[in-house]
N, C-alpha and C positions, 0 to 999 in steps of 0.2 A: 255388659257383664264385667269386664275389666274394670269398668268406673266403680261398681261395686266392689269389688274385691279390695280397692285401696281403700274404699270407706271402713270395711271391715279390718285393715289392720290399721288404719288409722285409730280408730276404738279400742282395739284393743291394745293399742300403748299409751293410749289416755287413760284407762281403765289399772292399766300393769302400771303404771307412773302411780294413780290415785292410791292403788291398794300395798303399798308401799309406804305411804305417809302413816306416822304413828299418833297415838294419842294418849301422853302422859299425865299423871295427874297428882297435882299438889294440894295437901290441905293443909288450912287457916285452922292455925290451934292456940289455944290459951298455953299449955305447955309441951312438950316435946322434947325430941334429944339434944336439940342446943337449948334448950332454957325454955322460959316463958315467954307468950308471943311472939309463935314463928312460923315461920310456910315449914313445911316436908314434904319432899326435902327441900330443901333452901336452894339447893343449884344443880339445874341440871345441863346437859351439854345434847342438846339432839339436833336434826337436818333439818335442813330448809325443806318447807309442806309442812313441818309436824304441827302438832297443836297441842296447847297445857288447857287442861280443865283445872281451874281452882277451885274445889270442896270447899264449902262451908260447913266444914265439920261441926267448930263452935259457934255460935252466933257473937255479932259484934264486929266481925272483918270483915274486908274486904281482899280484892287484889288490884291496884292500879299503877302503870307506869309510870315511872317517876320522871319529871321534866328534866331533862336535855341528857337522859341518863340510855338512853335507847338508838340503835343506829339512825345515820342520818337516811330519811325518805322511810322510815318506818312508823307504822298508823299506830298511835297511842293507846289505853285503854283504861275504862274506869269500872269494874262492876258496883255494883247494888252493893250495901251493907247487907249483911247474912245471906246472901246470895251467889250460887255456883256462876262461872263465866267461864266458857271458851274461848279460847285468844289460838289464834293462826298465826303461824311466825312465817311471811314469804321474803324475808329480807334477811340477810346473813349482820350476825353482828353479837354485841352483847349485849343481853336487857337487865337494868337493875327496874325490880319493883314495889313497894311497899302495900303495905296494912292502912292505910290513910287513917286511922285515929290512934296507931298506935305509931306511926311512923317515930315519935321521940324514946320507944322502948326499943327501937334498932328491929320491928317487925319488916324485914326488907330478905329479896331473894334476885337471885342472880339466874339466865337462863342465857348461856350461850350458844347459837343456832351458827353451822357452820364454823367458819374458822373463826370468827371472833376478831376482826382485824380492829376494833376500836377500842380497843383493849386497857390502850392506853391514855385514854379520852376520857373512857368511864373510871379510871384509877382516881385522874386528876378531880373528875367532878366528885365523882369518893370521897374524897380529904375533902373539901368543899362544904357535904354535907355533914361528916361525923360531928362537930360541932354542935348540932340538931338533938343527935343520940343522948337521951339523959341518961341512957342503961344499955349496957353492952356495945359500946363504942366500936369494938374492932370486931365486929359480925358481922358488916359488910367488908374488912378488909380480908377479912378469914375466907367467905368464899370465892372474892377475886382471883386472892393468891392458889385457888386451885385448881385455876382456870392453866 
């Protein structure tokens, strides 16, 4: 009887852990409040567990991490053109991501999970990539800095 009773609150702080994780969600648009081709919102700041669904609102985008733009030991991700994707964030850190066809119109978004200690890692690689940007150059510097 004892042995059950710890399976039972063992479950139920697996259960109170689980139903505490949130699930927010960004959509892929032709235009929006910062301009044309952008995630909404662009940046968001939530806990480790949570998870981002990217809408495919319009067709034509996607959502995919951007290389060496993500914390270190965190799993990358590519969705489908016009297709929604869920992405679970279990690593603390900052994730820059882009629109993969639109990536030279600065369709790119920021998601900081936890404290964000690489903060300055992804600034650096930032500069690195604006070069890339034919349009709206400083829309990844803009959501960094509001981190």
């Amino acid at each position: 009887m004892k042995y059950f009773k710890v399976v039972l609150v063992f479950i139920s702080i697996i259960q109170g852990s689980l139903a505490l994780a949130e699930n927010y969600e960004v959509k892929m648009l032709n235009t929006g409040a910062d301009g044309v081709m952008v995630f909404e919102p662009a940046m968001l700041k939530i806990e480790l567990g949570d998870s981002v669904t990217f809408k495919s609102t319009n067709p034509g985008h996607n959502s995919a991490s951007m290389d060496s733009m993500i914390p270190e030991g965190a799993e990358s991700w590519s969705g489908g053109m016009s297709q929604d994707i869920t992405v679970n964030f279990d690593t603390e850190g900052v994730y820059v991501y882009q629109c993969t066809p639109h990536m030279m119109m600065a369709m790119v978004g920021v998601i900081q999970v936890g404290s964000g200690d690489n903060l300055a890692s992804i600034k650096t690689q930032a500069a690195e990539k604006k070069p890339a940007f034919l349009m709206s150059p400083d829309r990844l510097d803009s959501y960094l800095n509001q981190l």
